[in-house]
N, C-alpha and C positions, 0 to 999 in steps of 0.2 A: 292901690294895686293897678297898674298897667294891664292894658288891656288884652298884650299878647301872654302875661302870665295868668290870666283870668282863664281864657282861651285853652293855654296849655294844662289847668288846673280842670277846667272838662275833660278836656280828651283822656285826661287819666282817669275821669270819674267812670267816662263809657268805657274805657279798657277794661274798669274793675266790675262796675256794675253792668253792663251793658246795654244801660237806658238811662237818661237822665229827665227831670221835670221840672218846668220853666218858673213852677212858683219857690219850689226847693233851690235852686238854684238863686233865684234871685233874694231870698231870706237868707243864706249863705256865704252870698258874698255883699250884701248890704246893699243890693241895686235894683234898679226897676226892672220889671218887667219886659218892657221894651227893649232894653239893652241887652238883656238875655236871649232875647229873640233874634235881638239884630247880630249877635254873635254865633248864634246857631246858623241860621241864613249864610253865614261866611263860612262856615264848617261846611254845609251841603255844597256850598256852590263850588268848592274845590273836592267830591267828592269823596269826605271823610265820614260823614252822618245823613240820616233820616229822619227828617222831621216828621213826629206824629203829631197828632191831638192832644197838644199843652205839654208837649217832650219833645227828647229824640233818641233814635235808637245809632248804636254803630250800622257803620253801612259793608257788610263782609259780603264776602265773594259767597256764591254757592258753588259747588262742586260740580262739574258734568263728567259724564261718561263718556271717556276718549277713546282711542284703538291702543294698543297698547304699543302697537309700530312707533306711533307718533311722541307717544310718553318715555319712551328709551331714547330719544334725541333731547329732551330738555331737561336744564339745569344737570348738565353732565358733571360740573365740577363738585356741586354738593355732594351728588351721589357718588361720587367716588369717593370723598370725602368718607362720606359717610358708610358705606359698604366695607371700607376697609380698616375702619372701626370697627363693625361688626367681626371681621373673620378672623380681626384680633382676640375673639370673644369664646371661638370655637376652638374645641381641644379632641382631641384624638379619645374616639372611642363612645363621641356625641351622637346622640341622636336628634336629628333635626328636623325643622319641617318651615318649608321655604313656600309660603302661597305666591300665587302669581300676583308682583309688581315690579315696577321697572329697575329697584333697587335691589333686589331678591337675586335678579337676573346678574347684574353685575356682581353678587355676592356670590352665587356658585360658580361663574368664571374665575371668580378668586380660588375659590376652594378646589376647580378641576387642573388649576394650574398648583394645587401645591402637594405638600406629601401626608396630608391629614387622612388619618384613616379613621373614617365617619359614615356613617348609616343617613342617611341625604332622601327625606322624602318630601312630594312635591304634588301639588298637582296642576305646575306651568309647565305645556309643554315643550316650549322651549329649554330648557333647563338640562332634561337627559342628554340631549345628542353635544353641549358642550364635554359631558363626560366621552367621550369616544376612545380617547387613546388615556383615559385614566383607569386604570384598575388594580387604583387601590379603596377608594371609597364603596361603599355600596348604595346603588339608587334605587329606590322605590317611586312607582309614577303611580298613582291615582286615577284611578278614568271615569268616567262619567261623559258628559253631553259637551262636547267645545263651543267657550264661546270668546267668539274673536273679538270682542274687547279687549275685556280681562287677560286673556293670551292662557285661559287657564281652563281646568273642566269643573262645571258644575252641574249639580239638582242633585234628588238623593240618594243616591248609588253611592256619589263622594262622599256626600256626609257622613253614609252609614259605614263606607270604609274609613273614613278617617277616626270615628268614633272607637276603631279598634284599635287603635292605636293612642301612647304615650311619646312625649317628645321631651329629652332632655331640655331643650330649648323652639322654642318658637320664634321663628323674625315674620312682623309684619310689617305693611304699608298702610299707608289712608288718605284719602282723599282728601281731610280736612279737622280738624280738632278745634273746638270752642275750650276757651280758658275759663271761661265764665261758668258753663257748667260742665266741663268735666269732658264731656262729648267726643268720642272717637270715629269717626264714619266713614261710610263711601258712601260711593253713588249709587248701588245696586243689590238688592236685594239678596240675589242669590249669592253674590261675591260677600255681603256682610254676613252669611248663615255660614261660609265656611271659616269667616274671621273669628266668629262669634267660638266657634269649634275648636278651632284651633287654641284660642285662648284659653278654654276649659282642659284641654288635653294639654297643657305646657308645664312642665316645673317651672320653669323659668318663660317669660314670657317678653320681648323685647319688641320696641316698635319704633319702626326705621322711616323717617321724614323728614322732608327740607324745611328749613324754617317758616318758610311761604305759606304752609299748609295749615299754620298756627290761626291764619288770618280768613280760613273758608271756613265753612258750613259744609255739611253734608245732608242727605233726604233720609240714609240707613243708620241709626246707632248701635255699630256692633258692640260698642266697651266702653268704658271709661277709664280715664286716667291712671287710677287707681290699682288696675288692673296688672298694668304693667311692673315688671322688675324695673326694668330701664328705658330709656326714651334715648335715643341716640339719631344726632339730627347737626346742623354744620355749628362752625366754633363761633362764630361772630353771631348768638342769637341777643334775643333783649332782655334786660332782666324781669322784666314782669312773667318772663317764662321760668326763666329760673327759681323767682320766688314760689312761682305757683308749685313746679315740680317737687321742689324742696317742701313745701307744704305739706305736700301728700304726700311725702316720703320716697318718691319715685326718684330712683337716680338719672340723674343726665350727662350724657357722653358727647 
C-alpha cells in the first residue's frame, strides 16, 4: 500500500471514529510504529489532526459566539440555498416557530414576500418589522431580555411562553454538529435552552445549516441528530453525511 492511500485510510478512520491509536494502526496496516507516527506528524502539520498520547484526535473547529449583524453577511449563497428549501416546506395554515439565526431571518423575508397564510412565531427581533406591509400571515413575537448576539430574546419569561405553545413545524440553526456523536449545539447557553424548547414543542422539527457547520464543535448540546425530522443544509455535501443521516433515519434536503 502506498503511502498516500494509508494516509487517506486514516483520515477516514478519524471521520468515523474520531480518534485513532498508533499501535492499532500500525497492527492494521502491517507497519511500524514509526511510520505511523511519522504520518500522523504529516496530518498535524497541514492542520487536519492532534496528536495525543499514543493517537490522534481530529482537529475540528469550536464554535464562538458571533453578533448576529456579522453572521447575516456570511456564506450568503448557502443560505439562500438553503432557506428556500425550507419555505418550500411550508403550507398555509402552518404554525411555525422561527428562533433567532441568520438563516431563519432570510426564511421569514421569504415568507413576508409571499401569499402563505401562516401563524409565524418568533422570538428574533428582527423578523416582525420584515412583516410590515404583510397581512396576511399572523406574527407572534416572544419577549424576554435581548440579547445582541443571538439578535434574539432570552431567559425565562421566553421559555415559559414558548412552553405554551405547539408548533406545526420548527426551523432551527446551530452553530456546529459532530457526526461522531450525534451532537447538535451552539455556543450559548441560554440560546441552547430555547433550542432545546423548541425541539420538544415541534411536530415536526427541521434543522437549517451550512455544510461547514458538520466540521465544528460546540460548548451547549441542545439535541441530537435524531431528533430531527429533516436536516436541510447546501446540495454539494459529503457523503459521510449523508450515510450518517440515512442511518438515523433523518431526511436530508
Amino acid at each position: 500500500m502506498f503511502t498516500e492511500e494509508r494516509i487517506e485510510q486514516i483520515l477516514d478512520m478519524l471521520n468515523k471514529n474520531g480518534r485513532v491509536r498508533v499501535n492499532e494502526l500500525s497492527k492494521f496496516f502491517n507497519v511500524s510504529e514509526g511510520m505511523i507516527r511519522k504520518d500522523l506528524q504529516g496530518l498535524e502539520r497541514k492542520g487536519y489532526i492532534r496528536r495525543t498520547y499514543g493517537g490522534a484526535i481530529l482537529n475540528r473547529e469550536i464554535s464562538k459566539s458571533s453578533p448576529i449583524t456579522s453572521r447575516m453577511n456570511e456564506n450568503l449563497n448557502s443560505k439562500e440555498i438553503i432557506s428556500k428549501k425550507a419555505f418550500d416546506l411550508i403550507e398555509d395554515g402552518d404554525v411555525i416557530f422561527l428562533e433567532a439565526s441568520s438563516i431563519n431571518f432570510m426564511l421569514a423575508k421569504l415568507i413576508a414576500e409571499s401569499t402563505k397564510e401562516i401563524t409565524l412565531i418568533t422570538n428574533m427581533v428582527l423578523i416582525p418589522p420584515l412583516f410590515k406591509d404583510n397581512e396576511i400571515s399572523r406574527i407572534i413575537c416572544i419577549g424576554g431580555v435581548y440579547d445582541n448576539k443571538s439578535g434574539g430574546v432570552m431567559g425565562s419569561e421566553v421559555l415559559k411562553s414558548i412552553s405554551k405553545y405547539i408548533f406545526n413545524k420548527g426551523f432551527l440553526g446551530s452553530a456546529g454538529i459532530n457526526l461522531i456523536t450525534g451532537s447538535v449545539g451552539t455556543a450559548s447557553l441560554e440560546d441552547g435552552n430555547v433550542k432545546e424548547l423548541i425541539v420538544s414543542n415541534s411536530k415536526e422539527v427541521f434543522l437549517l445549516v451550512e455544510k461547514e457547520k458538520f466540521n465544528v464543535d460546540s460548548t451547549y448540546r441542545f439535541a441530537v441528530l435524531e431528533d430531527f425530522d429533516v436536516v436541510i443544509t447546501d446540495t454539494d455535501i459529503a457523503d459521510e453525511i449523508r450515510d450518517k443521516l440515512k442511518k438515523l433515519n433523518v431526511k436530508l434536503l
